[in-house]
C-alpha positions in Angstrom: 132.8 -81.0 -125.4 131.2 -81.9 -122.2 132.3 -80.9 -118.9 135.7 -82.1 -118.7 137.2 -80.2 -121.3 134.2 -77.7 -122.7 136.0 -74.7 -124.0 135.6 -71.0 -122.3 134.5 -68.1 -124.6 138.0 -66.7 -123.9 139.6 -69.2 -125.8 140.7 -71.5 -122.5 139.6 -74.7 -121.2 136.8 -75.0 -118.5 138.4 -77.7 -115.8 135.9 -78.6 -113.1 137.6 -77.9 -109.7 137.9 -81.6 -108.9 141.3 -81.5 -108.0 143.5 -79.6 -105.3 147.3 -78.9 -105.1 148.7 -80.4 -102.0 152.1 -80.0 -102.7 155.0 -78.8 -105.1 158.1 -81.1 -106.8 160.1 -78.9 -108.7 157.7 -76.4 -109.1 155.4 -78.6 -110.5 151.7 -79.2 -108.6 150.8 -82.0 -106.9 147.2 -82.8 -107.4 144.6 -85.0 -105.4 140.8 -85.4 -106.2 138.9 -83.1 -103.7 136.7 -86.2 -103.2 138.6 -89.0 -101.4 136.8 -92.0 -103.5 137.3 -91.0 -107.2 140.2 -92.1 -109.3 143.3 -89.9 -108.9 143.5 -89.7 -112.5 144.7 -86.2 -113.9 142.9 -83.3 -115.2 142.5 -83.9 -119.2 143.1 -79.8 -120.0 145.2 -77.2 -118.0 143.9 -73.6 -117.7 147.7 -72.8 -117.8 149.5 -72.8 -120.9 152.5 -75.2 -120.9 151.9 -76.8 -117.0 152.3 -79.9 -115.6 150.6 -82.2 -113.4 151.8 -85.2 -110.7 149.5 -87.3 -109.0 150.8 -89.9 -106.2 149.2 -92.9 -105.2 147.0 -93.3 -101.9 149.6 -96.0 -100.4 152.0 -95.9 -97.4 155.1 -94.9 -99.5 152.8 -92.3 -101.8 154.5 -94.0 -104.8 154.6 -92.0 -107.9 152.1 -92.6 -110.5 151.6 -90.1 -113.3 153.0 -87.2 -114.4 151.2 -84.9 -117.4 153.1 -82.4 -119.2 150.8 -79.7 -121.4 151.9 -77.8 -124.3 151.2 -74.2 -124.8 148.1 -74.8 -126.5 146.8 -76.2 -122.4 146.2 -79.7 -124.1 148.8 -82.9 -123.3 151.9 -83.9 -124.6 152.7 -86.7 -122.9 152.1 -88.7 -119.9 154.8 -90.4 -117.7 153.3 -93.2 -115.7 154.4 -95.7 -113.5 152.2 -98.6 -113.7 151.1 -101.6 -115.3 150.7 -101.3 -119.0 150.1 -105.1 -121.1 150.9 -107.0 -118.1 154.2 -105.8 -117.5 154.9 -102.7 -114.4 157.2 -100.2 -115.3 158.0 -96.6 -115.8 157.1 -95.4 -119.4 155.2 -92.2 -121.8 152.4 -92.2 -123.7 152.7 -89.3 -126.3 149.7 -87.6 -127.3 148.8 -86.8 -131.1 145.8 -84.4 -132.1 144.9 -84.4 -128.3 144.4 -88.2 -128.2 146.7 -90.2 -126.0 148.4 -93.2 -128.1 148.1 -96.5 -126.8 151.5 -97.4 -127.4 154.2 -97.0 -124.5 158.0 -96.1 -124.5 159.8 -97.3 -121.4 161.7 -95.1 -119.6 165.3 -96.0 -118.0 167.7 -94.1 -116.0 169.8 -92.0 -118.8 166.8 -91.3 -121.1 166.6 -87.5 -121.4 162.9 -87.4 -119.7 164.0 -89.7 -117.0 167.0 -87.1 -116.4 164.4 -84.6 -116.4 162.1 -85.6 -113.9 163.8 -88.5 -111.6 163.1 -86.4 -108.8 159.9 -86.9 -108.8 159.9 -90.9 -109.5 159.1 -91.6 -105.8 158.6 -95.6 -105.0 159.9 -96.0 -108.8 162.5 -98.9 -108.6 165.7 -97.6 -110.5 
């Protein structure tokens, strides 16, 4: 695999220090890209078994927009974003299968176990 995901002789993932924690929501890291003009896109492997990400946008409200959840095995389960996805914005998961993350989207609405889970951090996400 090349850089973003290249495996470590220890059995781990190699992540490029692109990102940086700049804050916590329920324990979970809030991540930016160390360099102010990439994407703010999430890291595609955790060095920590069974971690999650959040990433915020770069507006005025710093309105959620992704959320990645890693299994015990450091590779994604699922992603929550907030976003437009086939021309319609909303809230919704893409589950991962085999490591790859499927096109296909499940909304998310208030009462849905992994809206429950993680409202908290749904900042700037109408309810």
């Amino acid at each position: 695999m090349g850089s973003r995901g290249s495996f470590l002789e220890s059995g781990g993932f190699s992540t490029p220090a692109q990102w940086h924690t700049v804050d916590y929501v329920d324990g979970i890291k809030v991540l930016e890209p160390k360099d102010p003009k990439a994407s703010i896109s999430l890291p595609e492997r955790s060095n920590t078994p069974g971690t999650a990400y959040i990433s915020y946008r770069r507006d005025d409200a710093g309105t959620f927009s992704q959320l990645r959840v890693f299994g015990e095995d450091r590779i994604p389960q699922f992603d929550i974003d907030y976003g437009t996805h086939r021309g319609k914005k909303s809230l919704h998961v893409h589950y991962y299968h085999n490591g790859v993350r499927s096109s296909e989207t499940v909304d998310l609405h208030p009462g849905d176990t992994l809206y429950e889970r993680y409202k908290r951090i749904f900042k700037g996400v109408p309810k």
